[in-house]
C-alpha positions as CSV (number, residue, x, y, z in Angstrom):
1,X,-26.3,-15.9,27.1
2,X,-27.8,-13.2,24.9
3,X,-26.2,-10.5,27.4
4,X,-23.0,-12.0,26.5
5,X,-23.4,-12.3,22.7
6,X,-24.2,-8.6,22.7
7,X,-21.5,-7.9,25.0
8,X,-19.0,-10.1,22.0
9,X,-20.8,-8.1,19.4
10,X,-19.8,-4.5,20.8
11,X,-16.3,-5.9,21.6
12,X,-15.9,-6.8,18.0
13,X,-17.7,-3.5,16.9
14,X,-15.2,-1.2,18.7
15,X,-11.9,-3.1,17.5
16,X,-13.2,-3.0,13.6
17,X,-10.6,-0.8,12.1
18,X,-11.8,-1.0,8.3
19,X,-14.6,2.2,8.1
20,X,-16.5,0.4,5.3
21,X,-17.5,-2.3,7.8
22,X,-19.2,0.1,9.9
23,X,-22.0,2.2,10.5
24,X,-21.9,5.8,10.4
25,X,-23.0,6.6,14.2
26,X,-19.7,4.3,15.5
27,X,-17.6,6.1,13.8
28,X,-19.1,9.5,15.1
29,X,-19.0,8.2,19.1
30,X,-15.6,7.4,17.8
31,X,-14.0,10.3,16.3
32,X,-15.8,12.3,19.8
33,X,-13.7,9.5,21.9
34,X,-10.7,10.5,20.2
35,X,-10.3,8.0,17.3
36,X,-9.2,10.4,15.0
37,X,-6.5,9.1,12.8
38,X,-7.3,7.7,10.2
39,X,-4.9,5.4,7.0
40,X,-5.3,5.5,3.0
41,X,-4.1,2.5,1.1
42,X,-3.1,4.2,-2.4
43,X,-2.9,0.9,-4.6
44,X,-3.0,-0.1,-8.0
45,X,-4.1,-2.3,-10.8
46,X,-1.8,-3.3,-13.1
47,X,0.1,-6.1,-14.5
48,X,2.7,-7.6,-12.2
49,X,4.9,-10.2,-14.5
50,X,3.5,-13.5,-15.7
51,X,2.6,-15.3,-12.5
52,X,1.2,-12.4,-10.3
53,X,-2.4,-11.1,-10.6
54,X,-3.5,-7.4,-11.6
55,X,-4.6,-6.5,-8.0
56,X,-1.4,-7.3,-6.6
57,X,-0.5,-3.4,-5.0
58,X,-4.8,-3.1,-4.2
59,X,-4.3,-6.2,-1.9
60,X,-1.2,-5.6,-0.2
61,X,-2.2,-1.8,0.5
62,X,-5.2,-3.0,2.4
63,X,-3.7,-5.5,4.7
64,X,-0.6,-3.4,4.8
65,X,-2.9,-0.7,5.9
66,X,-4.5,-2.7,8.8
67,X,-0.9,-3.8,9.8
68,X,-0.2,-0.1,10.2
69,X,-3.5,1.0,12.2
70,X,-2.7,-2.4,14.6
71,X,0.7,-1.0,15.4
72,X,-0.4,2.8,15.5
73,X,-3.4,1.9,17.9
74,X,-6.7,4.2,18.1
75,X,-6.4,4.9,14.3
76,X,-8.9,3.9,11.4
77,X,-8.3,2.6,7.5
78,X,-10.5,4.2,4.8
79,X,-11.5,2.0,1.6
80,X,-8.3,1.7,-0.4
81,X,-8.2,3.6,-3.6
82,X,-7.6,0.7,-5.6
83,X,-6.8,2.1,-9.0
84,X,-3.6,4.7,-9.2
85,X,-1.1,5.9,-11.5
86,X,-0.4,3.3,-13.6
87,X,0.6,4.6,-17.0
88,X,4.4,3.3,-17.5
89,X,2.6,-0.2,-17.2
90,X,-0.2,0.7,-20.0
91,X,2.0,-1.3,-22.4
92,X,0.6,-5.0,-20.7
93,X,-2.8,-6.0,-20.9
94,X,-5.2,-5.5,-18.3
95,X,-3.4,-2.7,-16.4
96,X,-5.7,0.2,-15.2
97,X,-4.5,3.7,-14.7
98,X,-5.5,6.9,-13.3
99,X,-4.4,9.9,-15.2
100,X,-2.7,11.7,-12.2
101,X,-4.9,14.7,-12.1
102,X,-7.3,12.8,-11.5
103,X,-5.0,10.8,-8.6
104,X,-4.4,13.7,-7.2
105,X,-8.4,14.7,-6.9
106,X,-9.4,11.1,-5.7
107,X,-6.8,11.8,-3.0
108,X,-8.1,15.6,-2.2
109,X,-11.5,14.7,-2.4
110,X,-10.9,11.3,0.3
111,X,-9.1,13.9,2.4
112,X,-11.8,16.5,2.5
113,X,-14.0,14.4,3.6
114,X,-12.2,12.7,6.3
115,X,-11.7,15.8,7.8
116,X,-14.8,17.2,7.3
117,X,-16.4,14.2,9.4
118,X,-13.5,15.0,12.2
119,X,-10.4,13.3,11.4
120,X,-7.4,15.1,12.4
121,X,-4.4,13.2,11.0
122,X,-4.7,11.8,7.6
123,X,-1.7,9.3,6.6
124,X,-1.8,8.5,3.0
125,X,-0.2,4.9,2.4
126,X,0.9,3.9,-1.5
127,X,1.3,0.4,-1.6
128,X,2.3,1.1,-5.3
129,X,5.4,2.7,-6.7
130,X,3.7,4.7,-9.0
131,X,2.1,6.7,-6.6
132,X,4.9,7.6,-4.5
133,X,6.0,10.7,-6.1
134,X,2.0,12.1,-7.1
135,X,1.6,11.8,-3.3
136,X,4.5,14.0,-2.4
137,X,4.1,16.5,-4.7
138,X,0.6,17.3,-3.6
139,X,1.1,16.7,0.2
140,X,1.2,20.5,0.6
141,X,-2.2,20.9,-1.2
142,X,-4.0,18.2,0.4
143,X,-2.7,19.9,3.6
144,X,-4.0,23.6,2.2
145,X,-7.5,21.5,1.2
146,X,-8.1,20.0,4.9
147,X,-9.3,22.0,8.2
148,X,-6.6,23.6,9.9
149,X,-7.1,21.5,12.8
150,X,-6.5,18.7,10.3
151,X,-2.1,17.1,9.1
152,X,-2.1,14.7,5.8
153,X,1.2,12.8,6.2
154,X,2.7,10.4,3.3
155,X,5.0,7.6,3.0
156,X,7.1,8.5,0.2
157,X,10.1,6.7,0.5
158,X,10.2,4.2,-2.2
159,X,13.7,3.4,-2.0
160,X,13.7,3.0,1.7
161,X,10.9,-0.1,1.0
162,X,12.4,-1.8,-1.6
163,X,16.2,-1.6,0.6
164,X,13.5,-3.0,3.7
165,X,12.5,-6.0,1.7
166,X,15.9,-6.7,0.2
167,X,16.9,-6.9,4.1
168,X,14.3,-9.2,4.8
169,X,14.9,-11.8,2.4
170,X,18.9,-11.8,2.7
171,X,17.6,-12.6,6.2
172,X,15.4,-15.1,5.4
173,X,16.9,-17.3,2.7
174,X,20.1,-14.8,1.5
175,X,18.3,-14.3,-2.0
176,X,18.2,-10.4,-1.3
177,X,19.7,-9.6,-4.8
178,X,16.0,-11.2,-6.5
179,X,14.6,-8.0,-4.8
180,X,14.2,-5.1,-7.3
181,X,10.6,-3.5,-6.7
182,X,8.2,-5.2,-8.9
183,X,6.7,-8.4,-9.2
184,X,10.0,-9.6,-7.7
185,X,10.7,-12.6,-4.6
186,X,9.3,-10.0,-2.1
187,X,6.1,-9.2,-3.7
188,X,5.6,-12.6,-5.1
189,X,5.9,-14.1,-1.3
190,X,3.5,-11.4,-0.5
191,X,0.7,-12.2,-2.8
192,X,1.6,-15.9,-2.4
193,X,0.8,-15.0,1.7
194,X,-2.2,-13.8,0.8
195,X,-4.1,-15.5,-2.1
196,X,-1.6,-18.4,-2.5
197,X,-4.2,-19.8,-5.3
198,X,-3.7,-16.7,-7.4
199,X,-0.1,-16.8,-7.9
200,X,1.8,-18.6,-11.0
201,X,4.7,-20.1,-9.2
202,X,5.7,-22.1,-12.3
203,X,5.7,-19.0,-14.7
204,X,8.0,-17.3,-11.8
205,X,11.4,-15.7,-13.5
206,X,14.1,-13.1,-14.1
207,X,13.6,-9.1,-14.8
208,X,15.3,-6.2,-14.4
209,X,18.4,-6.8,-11.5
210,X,20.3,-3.8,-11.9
211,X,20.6,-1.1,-9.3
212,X,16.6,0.7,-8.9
213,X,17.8,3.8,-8.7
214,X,16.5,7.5,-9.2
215,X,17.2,7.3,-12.7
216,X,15.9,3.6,-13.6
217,X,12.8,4.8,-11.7
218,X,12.2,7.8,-14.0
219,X,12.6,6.1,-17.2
220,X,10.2,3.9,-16.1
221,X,8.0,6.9,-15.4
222,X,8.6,8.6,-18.3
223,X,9.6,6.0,-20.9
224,X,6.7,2.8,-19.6
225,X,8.2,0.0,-17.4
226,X,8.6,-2.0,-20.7
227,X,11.7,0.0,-21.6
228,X,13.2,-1.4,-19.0
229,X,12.1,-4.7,-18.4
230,X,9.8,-6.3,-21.1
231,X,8.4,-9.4,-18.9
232,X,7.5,-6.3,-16.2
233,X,9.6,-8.0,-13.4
234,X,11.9,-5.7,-11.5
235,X,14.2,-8.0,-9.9
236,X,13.5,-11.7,-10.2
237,X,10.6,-13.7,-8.5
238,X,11.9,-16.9,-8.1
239,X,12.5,-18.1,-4.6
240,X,9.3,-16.9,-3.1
241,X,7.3,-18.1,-0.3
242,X,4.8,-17.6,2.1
243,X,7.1,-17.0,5.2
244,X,9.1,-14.7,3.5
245,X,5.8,-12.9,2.5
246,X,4.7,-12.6,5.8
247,X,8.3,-10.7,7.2
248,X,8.2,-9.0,4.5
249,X,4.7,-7.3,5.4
250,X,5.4,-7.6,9.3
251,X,8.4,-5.4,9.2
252,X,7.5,-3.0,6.9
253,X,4.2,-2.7,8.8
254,X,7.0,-1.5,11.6
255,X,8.7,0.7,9.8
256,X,5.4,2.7,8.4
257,X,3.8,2.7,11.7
258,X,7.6,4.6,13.3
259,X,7.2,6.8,10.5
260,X,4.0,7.9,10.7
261,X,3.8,7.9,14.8
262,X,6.9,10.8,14.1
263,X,5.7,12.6,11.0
């Protein structure tokens, strides 16, 4: 019997994906076996509507993270930097930023050292809008800041997500017009997936339901999401639910994991 609970124990030890969890000499025997890809959740914490907590984007880039590394196989997730660039949303309460200098040095910095200790392909993973565009305009020096032996890819296509979840829940319950980026049906049936206590169904509403396009997206950036949507809703959150949260995750999990396994 103790055989076989140490045999369990070193089963679960070699399938844990999240590094934090583990202790330094697995992941050395790991990285020499070849386990040398490794995720970054780039999140955020910042107001998302009335009904939504703050660590809404922190959340979802750590499970979405772990989605990815399932589908990719052999491949690690860092501790999700939590905090990102946040400033459009300074205007609501509560919301934390990063200026993005100092984004862009958390990033370098996480990169550095995954590499140092072995890691040869870094894929960076926002899980907030706001750090889409930071990432891929420093991809080039977190690749010039690694060892050559080293790649950092990004996912950078924000429009290609937000078109992804609009799919999803025309699918679902034909509702794929409430989808508009923020604190919307898609997100709000994500967070109500996972921390169904923490979400405000009855405070759910309407936001911003134009086109989120190039242009709305740099007024937000450069005007504060306010200007644009003064509840901070992009889209409209009513209709949400737990299945449509958990699709929603599932297949953009697939379509991070094709993107990175070709990048």
């Amino acid at each position: 019997m103790i055989w076989k609970n140490n045999q369990m124990g070193q089963i679960k030890q070699m399938n844990e994906i999240f590094l934090e969890r583990m202790r330094s000499p697995e992941i050395g025997t790991a990285i020499k076996s070849g386990k040398t890809t490794v995720i970054v959740p780039c999140g955020a914490v910042e107001q998302h509507g009335p009904h939504l907590p703050l660590f809404m984007d922190a959340e979802h880039g750590t499970f979405l993270g772990a989605e990815v590394a399932k589908r990719l196989g052999n491949t690690f997730v860092a501790p999700t930097i939590r905090v990102g660039c946040s400033d459009h949303h300074m205007s609501f309460p509560g919301t934390i930023s990063l200026h993005t200098n100092t984004f862009n040095a958390v990033c370098r910095d996480y990169c550095v050292s995954l590499s140092h200790h072995g890691f040869r392909k870094i894929c960076m993973l926002p899980s907030h809008g706001g750090n889409f565009k930071p990432l891929d305009n420093i991809l080039d020096q977190l690749n010039d800041a690694v060892k050559d032996d080293c790649k950092v890819v990004a996912y950078t296509n924000l429009i290609e997500l937000v078109k992804t979840w609009k799919k999803v829940v025309h699918e679902e319950n034909g509702l794929g017009n409430r989808v508009g980026g923020h604190a919307d049906i898609a997100e709000s049936s994500v967070m109500l997936f996972l921390h169904p206590e923490l979400v405000k169904k009855e405070k759910a509403e309407k936001g911003f339901t134009a086109e989120l396009n190039e242009t709305v997206i740099q007024k937000i950036i450069d005007e504060g999401f306010h200007t644009v949507t003064p509840n901070g809703i992009l889209g409209d959150a009513r209709g949400m639910s737990k299945e449509i949260g958990e699709k929603c995750l599932s297949v953009l999990a697939d379509v991070i994991a094709d993107y990175f396994k070709n990048v």
